[in-house]
C-alpha positions as CSV (number, residue, x, y, z in Angstrom):
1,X,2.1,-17.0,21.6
2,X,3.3,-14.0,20.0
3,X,3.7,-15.6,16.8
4,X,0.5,-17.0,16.8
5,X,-0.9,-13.4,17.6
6,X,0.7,-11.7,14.8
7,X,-0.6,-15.0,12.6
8,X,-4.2,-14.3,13.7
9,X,-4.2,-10.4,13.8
10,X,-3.0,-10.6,10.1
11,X,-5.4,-13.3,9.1
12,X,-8.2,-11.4,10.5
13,X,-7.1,-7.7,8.4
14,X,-6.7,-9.6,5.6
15,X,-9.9,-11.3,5.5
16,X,-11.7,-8.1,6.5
17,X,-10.1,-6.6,3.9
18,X,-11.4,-9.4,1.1
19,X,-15.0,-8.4,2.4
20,X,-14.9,-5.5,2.9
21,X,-13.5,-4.8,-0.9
22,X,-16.4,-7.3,-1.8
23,X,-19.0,-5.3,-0.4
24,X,-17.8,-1.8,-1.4
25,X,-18.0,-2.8,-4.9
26,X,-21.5,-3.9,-5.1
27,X,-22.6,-0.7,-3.0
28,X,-20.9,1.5,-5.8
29,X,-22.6,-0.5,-7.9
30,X,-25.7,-0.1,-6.3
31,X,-24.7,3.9,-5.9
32,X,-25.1,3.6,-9.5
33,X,-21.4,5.5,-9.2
34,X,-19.6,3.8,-12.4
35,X,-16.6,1.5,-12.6
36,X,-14.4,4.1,-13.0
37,X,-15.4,5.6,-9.2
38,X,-15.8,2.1,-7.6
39,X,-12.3,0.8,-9.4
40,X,-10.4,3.9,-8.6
41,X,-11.6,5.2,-5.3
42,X,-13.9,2.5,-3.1
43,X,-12.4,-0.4,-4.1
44,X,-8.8,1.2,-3.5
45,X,-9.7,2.0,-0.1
46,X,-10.7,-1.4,0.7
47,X,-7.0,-2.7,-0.6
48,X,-5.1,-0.2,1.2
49,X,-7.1,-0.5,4.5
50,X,-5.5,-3.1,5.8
51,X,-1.7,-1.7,5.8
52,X,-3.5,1.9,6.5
53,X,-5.6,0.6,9.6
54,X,-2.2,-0.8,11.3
55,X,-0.8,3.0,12.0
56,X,-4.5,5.0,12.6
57,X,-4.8,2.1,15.3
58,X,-1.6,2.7,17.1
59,X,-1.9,6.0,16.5
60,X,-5.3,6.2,18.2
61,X,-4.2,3.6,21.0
62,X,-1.4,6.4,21.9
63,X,-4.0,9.1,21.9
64,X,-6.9,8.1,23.3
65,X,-6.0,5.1,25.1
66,X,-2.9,6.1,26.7
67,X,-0.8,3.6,25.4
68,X,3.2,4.2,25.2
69,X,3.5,6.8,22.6
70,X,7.0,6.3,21.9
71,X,6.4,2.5,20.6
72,X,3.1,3.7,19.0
73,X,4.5,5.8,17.1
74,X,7.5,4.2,15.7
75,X,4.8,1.2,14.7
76,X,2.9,3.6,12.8
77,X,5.6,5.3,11.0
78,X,7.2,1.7,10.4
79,X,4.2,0.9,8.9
80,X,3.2,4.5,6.8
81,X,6.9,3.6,4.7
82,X,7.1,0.1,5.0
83,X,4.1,0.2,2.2
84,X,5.7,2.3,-0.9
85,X,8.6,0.7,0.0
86,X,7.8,-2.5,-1.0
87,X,5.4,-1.6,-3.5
88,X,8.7,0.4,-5.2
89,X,11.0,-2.4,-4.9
90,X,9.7,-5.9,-3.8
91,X,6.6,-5.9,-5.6
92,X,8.4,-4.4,-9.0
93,X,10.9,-7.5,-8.9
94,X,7.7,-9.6,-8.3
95,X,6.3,-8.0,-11.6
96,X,9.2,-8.6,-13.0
97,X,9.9,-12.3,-12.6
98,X,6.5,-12.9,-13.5
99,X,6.8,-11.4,-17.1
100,X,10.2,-13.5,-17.4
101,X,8.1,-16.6,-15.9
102,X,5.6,-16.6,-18.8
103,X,7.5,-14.8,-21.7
104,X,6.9,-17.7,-24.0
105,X,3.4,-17.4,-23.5
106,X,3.3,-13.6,-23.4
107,X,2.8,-11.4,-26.8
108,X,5.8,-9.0,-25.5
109,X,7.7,-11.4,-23.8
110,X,10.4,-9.9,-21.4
111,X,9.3,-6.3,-22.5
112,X,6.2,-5.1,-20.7
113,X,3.4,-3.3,-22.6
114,X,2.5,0.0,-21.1
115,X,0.4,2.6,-21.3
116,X,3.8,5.0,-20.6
117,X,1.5,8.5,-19.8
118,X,-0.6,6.8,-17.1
119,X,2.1,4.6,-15.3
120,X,4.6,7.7,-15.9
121,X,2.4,10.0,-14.1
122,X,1.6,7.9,-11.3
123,X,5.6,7.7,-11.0
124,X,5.6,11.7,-11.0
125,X,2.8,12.1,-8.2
126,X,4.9,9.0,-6.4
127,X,8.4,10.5,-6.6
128,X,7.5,14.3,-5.9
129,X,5.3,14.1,-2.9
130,X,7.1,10.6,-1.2
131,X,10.2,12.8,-1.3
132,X,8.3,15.9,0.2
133,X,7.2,13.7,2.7
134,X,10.6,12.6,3.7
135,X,11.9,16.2,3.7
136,X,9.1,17.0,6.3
137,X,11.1,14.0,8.6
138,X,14.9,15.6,8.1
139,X,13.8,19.2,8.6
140,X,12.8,20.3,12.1
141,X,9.5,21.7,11.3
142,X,6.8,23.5,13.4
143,X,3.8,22.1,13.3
144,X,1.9,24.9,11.4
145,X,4.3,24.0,8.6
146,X,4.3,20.3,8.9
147,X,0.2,20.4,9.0
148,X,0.6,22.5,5.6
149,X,3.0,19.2,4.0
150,X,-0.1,17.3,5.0
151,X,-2.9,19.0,3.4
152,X,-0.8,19.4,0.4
153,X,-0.5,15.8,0.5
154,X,-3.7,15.7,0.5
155,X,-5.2,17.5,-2.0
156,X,-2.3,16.2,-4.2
157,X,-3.8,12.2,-3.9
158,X,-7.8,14.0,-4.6
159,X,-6.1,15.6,-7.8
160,X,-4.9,12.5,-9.1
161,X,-8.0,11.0,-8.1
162,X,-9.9,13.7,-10.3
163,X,-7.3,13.2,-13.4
164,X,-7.8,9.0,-12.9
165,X,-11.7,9.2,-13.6
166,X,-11.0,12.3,-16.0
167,X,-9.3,10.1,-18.3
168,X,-11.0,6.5,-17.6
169,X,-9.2,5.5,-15.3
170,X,-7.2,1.7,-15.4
171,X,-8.8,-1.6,-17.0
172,X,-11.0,-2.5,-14.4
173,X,-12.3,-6.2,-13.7
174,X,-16.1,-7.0,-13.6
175,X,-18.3,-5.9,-10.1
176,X,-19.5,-9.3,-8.3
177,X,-22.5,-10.5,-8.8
178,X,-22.9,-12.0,-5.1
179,X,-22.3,-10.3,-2.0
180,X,-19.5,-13.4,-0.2
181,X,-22.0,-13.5,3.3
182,X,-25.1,-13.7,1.5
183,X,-25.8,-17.0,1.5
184,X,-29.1,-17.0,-0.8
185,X,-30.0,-17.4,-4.2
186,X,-31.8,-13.9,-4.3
187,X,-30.0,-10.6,-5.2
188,X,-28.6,-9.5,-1.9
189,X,-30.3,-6.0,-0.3
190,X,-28.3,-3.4,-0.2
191,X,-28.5,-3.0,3.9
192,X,-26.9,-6.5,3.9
193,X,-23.7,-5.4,1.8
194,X,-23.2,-1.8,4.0
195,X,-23.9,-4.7,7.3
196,X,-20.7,-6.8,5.5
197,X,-19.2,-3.9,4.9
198,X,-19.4,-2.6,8.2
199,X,-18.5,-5.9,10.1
200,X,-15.7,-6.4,7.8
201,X,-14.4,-2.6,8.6
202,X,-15.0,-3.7,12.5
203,X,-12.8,-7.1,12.4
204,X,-10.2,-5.2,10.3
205,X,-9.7,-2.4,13.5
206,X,-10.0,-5.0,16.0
207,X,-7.3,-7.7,14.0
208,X,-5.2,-4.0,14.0
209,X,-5.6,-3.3,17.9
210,X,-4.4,-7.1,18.4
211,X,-1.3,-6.8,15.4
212,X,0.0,-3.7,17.5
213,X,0.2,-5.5,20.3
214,X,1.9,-8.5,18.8
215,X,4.5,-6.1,17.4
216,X,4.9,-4.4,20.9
217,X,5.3,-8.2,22.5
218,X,8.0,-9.6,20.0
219,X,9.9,-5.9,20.0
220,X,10.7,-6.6,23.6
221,X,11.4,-10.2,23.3
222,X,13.3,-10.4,20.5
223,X,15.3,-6.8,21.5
224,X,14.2,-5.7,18.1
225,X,13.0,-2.1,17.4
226,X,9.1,-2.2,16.8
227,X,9.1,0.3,14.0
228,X,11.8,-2.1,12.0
229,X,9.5,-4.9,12.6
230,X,6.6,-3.1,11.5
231,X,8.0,-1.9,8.2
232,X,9.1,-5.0,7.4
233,X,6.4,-7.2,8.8
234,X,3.3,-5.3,8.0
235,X,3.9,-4.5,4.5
236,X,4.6,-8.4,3.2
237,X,1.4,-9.8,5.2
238,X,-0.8,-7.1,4.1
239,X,0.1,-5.2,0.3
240,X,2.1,-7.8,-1.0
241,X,-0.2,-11.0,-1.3
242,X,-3.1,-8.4,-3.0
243,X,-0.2,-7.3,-5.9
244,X,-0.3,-10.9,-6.8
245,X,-3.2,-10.1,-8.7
246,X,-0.4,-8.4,-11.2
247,X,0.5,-11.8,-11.7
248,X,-2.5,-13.0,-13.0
249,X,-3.0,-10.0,-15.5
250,X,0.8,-10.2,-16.5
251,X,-0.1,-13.9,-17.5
252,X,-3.2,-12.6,-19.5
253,X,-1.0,-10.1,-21.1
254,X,-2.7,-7.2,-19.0
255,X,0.5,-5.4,-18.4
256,X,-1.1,-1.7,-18.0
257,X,-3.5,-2.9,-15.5
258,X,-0.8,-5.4,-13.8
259,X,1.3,-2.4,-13.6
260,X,-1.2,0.4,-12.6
261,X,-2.2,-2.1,-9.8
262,X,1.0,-1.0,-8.2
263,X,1.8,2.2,-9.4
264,X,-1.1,3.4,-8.4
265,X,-0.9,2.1,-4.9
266,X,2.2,4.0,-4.6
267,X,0.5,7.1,-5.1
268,X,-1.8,6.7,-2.6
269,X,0.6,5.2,-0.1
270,X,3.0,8.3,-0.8
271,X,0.4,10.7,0.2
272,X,-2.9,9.9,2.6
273,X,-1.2,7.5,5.2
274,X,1.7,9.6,5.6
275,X,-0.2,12.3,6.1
276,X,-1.3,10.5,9.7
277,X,2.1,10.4,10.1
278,X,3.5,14.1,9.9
279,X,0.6,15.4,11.7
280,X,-0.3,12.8,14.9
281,X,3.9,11.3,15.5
282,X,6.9,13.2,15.9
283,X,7.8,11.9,12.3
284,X,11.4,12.0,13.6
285,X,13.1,9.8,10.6
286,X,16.1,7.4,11.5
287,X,18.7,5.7,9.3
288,X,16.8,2.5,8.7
289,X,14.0,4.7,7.3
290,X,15.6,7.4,5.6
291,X,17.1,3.8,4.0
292,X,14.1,2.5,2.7
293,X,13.0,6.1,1.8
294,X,15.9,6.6,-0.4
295,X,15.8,3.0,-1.8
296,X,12.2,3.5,-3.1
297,X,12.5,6.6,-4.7
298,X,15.7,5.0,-6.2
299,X,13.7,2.7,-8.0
300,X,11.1,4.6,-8.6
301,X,13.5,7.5,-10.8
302,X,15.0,4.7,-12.6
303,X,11.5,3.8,-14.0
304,X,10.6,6.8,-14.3
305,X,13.6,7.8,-16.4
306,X,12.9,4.8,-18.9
307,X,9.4,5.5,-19.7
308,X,10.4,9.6,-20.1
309,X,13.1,8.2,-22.5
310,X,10.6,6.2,-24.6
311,X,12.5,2.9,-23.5
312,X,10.3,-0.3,-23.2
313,X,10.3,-1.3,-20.1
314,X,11.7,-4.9,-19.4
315,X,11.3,-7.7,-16.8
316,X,15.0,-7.8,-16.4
317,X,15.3,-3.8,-15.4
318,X,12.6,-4.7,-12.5
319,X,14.5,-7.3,-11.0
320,X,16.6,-5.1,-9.4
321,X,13.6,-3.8,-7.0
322,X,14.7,-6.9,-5.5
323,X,17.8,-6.3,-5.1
324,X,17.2,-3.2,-3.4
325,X,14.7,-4.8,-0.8
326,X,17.7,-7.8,-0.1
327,X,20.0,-4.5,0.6
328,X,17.6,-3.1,3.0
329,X,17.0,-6.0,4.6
330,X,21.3,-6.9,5.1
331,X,21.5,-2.9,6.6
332,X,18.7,-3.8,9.0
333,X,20.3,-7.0,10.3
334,X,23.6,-5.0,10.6
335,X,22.3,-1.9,12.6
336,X,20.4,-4.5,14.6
337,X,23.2,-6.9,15.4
């Protein structure tokens, strides 16, 4: 039962989050906002809601609800790093072996075609404040000082926001034309895309609430710590299947926007959710974090060193994000066993 649980939870926050992306876009639209706002900032809230809803819920649950704080908390911080971890290393090998996949077909081949500035300063933003955020879960910190790591944090992810639609912002793909729960031939009204986008916003906390308690269920049955299954779970049902898309655009020989569709999730990632981290858990970092903390901004420098030394980037060099995520995974079983 607590497999089909975590099935169903994760079901439901993903397809929540495939409305509720559907719907934001046409309202921007509507908003008459510009692709470059609804690309860069509504419909990158409705991708990184579902990984983001899974720690505000157990967060809340602990806080309002009473629920066991302890468990709640070491969910949401699972969750909070298990997303620019894999984004840094599982989803770079997945960008990886898809150039390799369909370099005959491909105008670069293995080497991917960047635009270097963009991709290198989402690397930057990525690399400075993830690793400020980490710092903040070494150092005993009061909370005056670890509430002023958060609203840095903060304003760092609006700059970026403000340089993205400064300069353009990525490649973005057409707005829909139909709103998915619309079912007529006519335009849809705008007060039924804010209804999907509300109903899709409520099934995505609710499928949260129940993924908690799934995580809670199998920790104690399996003996397993819920924050290790949460950064490990939670992160592959939720961010990975949407960085698929990469694979698509890699085919099409899209590579800045197959690239910027994870780099810039990093930034994000690296700054707003663990911002609800620092400030509402004890933010307390052990091993298996600081692991996958270290691992990710290992893979991140290396990148970031190649495109600052004017290297092309190749699929082969991004294979070892893999690596890295296989390595995490053989430390967990060991500290586990």
């Amino acid at each position: 039962m607590t497999i089909v649980e975590l099935v169903l939870s994760l079901g439901a926050i993903l397809l929540a989050a495939f409305l509720f992306t559907n719907a934001v876009e046409i309202l921007g639209e509507r908003l008459d906002l510009g692709q470059g706002a609804v690309g860069s900032v509504l419909a990158a809230v409705g991708t990184a809601l579902p990984e983001t809803m899974i720690p505000i819920v157990a967060i809340l649950g602990a806080l309002i609800l009473g629920n066991d704080p302890q468990t709640a908390g070491e969910i949401g911080v699972g969750a909070i790093l298990g997303a620019p971890f894999l984004l840094a290393t599982l989803a770079m090998c997945v960008i990886g072996a898809s150039a390799l996949l369909f370099r005959e077909r491909r105008e670069s081949g293995v080497h991917l075609t960047i635009d270097e500035g963009v991709v290198a300063r989402d690397i930057r933003f990525f690399l400075v404040f993830y690793a400020a955020a980490a710092a903040a879960g070494i150092i005993a910190l009061p909370f005056y000082l670890k509430a002023a790591v958060g609203v840095v944090l903060l304003l760092a992810y609006a700059h970026y926001v403000r340089r993205t639609l400064a300069s353009g912002g990525a490649e973005l793909e057409e707005i829909p034309e139909r709103l998915i729960l619309w079912r007529f031939s006519s335009q849809p009204p705008t007060w039924a895309a804010a209804g999907q986008l509300l109903g899709a916003l409520a099934v995505m906390i609710a499928g949260a609430e129940f993924f908690v308690d799934a995580v809670e269920h199998a920790s104690r049955e399996l003996g397993i710590p819920a924050g290790l299954i949460s950064l490990v779970l939670a992160p592959l049902a939720t961010e990975l299947p949407e960085k698929f898309n990469s694979v698509i655009w890699l085919r099409e020989n899209k590579d800045t926007l197959a690239f910027g569709n994870v780099s810039g999730a990093m930034v994000f990632q690296s700054t707003v959710p663990v911002t609800l981290g620092i400030l509402f858990t004890p933010w307390d970092l052990k091993f298996l974090d600081l692991f996958s903390v270290g691992l990710a901004l290992a893979s991140g420098l290396v990148l970031f060193l190649m495109l600052r030394g004017k290297r092309r980037v190749r699929a082969e060099v991004l294979l070892g994000g893999g690596l890295m995520y296989a390595a995490f995974v053989v430390a967990a079983v060991v500290v586990v066993l």
